[in-house]
C-alpha angles and dihedrals in degrees: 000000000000118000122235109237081257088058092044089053088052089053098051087053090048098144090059091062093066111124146118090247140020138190115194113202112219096324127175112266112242140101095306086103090055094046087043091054097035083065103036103024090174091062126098120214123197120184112206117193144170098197114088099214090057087056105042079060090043082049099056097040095055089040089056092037113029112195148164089225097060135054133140137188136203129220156090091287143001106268117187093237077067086044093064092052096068087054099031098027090138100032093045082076081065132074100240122125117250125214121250110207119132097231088046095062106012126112125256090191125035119191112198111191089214109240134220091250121069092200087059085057094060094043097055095046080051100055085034093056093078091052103051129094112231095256094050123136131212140227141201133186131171145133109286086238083067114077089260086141102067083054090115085042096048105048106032094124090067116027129042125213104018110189135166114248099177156349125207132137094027075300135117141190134231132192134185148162108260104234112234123233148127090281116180129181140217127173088205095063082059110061115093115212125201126167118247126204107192134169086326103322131124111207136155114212130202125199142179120223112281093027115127114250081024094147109013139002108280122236099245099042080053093052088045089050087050111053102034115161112282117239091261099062099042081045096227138016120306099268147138121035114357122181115203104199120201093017111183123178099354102266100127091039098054093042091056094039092049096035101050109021095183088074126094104223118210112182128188143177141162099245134079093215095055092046089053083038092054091036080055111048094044089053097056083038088057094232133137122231145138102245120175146140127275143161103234102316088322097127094030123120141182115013140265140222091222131044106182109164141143098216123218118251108178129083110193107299090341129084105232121174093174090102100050090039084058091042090050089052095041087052101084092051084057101055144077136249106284076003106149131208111211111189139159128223142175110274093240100056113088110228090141088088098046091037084058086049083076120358123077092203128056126171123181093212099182138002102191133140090355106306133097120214110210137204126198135162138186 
């Protein structure tokens, strides 16, 4: 399996990977474990992730090659329940009891993959603290363009001594002495909540680090709200079954929820932290929704008479519009008959073509502050 220029940096700093066991923090998915494992076959290595797709494919490697050595977990943060499974992975499908002493399942090397968002670093050193031995190192890892350089700065509260080891492929390396304490941990210290006032409509959203619309409406989710089809167009009311894709921190969701209670709102996203982060905002809200994670509709069933989404784009640093094409060509299947997809773009990005591929009607509803809002139906 190919390495991801992260995982290449990692291998040519092979020696500083040596420990008994190691927590990767939402790592790309490829051959860096085997080649981990192939050098230090006494660790044990656990990826934790909050991105689905990550896991589906962590899913898949650990079911063809079960092993000791390997186990992931999926979720908005490390638990130690999780922690036991990098130590226990084959004995944990038992019923014995597992002892829960800190030295006995905590981590002696922690490998943070650095994200976009400082406010998710601090999030992820905060959820790792209660899992690592008092000795641990830590590593980061991320491209130079984002933001890997603050990485002493950043995380000084909890790591001593950051220093850079290496750069290679647009990449560095950062390593640190994990500062011991009595660390604890609570999600719920972690949403950040801010009132909303759109197209008529009074919300409260909560959202974890990381999450988009984590600290304000977007741009584009508020032109959306807006300039929702009329009635006349949809040819009725918004009701039945809706599907928000993508859904962040909960804004569509609530809207529609609040704003037509005779829908049934399903909400989805791929990570962990937007679908605590939706669960979150419709229950202060007091609103009622399914809300779960999925990589693309993979874990979708059944169909809906309404799609309204504003579709990622962005894939880490890089813009990637792979993900949302496949979702635009998956709609139809999805819908019901007469069923309709509103969704809102940027102008520049070119939907009209794949929306053609399977819907019969396509309306452009608003062009305005660089986004398009369309309108298609089956």
């Amino acid at each position: 399996m190919a390495l991801s220029n992260l995982s290449q940096v990692l291998v040519r700093n092979i020696d500083e990977l040596a420990c008994t066991r190691a927590v990767l923090v939402n790592f790309p998915v490829d051959g860096l474990y085997q080649e981990w494992l192939d050098e230090y076959p006494e660790c044990q290595l656990h990826y934790f992730t909050n991105n689905k797709l990550a896991a589906d494919q962590l899913a898949q490697i650990t079911a063809a090659q079960p092993s000791s050595k390997l186990s992931y977990s999926f979720g908005t943060h490390l638990t130690a329940e999780q922690s036991q499974e990098t130590r226990h992975s084959n004995e944990a499908k038992q019923s014995e009891e597992v002892k829960q002493n800190k030295e006995d399942i905590a981590y002696d090397l922690a490998m943070i993959a650095f994200p976009k968002s400082k406010a998710e670093l601090a999030y992820s050193l905060a959820m790792l603290a209660p899992h690592l031995t008092d000795d641990a190192r830590v590593l980061f890892v991320g491209e130079n363009k984002g933001g890997i350089k603050s990485a002493a700065k950043l995380s000084q509260d909890y790591i001593s001594h950051c220093h850079k080891l290496d750069s290679a492929r647009h990449c560095s390396l950062f390593a640190g002495q994990f500062i011991r304490g009595d660390y604890q941990f609570s999600l719920a210290d972690w949403f950040h909540y801010y009132p909303l006032s759109v197209a008529g409509i009074e919300l409260n959203i909560a959202a974890l680090p990381g999450v988009f619309s984590q600290k304000q409406l977007d741009k584009g989710t508020q032109v959306l709200l807006e300039n929702l089809p009329t009635e006349q167009l949809l040819k009725k009311s918004y009701q039945g079954k809706l599907l928000d894709f993508g859904c962040g921190a909960g804004v569509i969701s609530a809207y529609l929820a609040k704003q037509y209670p005779e829908t049934e709102i399903t909400a989805l996203d791929i990570s962990a932290l937007a679908v605590a982060s939706t669960q979150e905002t419709l229950k202060v809200n007091n609103l009622a929704g399914e809300v779960f994670a999925s990589d693309g509709l993979s874990e979708v069933n059944g169909v809906f008479s309404h799609i309204v989404t504003n579709p990622p784009f962005h894939q880490g640093l890089k813009t990637h519009y792979a993900a949302t094409e496949t979702f635009l060509r998956e709609c139809p299947k999805r819908l019901v008959r007469g069923g309709n997809l509103t969704v809102v773009a940027n102008s520049f990005l070119k939907y009209q073509p794949i929306l053609a591929e399977g819907f019969k009607q396509i309306q452009t509803t608003v062009n305005q502050r660089g986004f398009a809002v369309y309108f298609a139906s089956v």
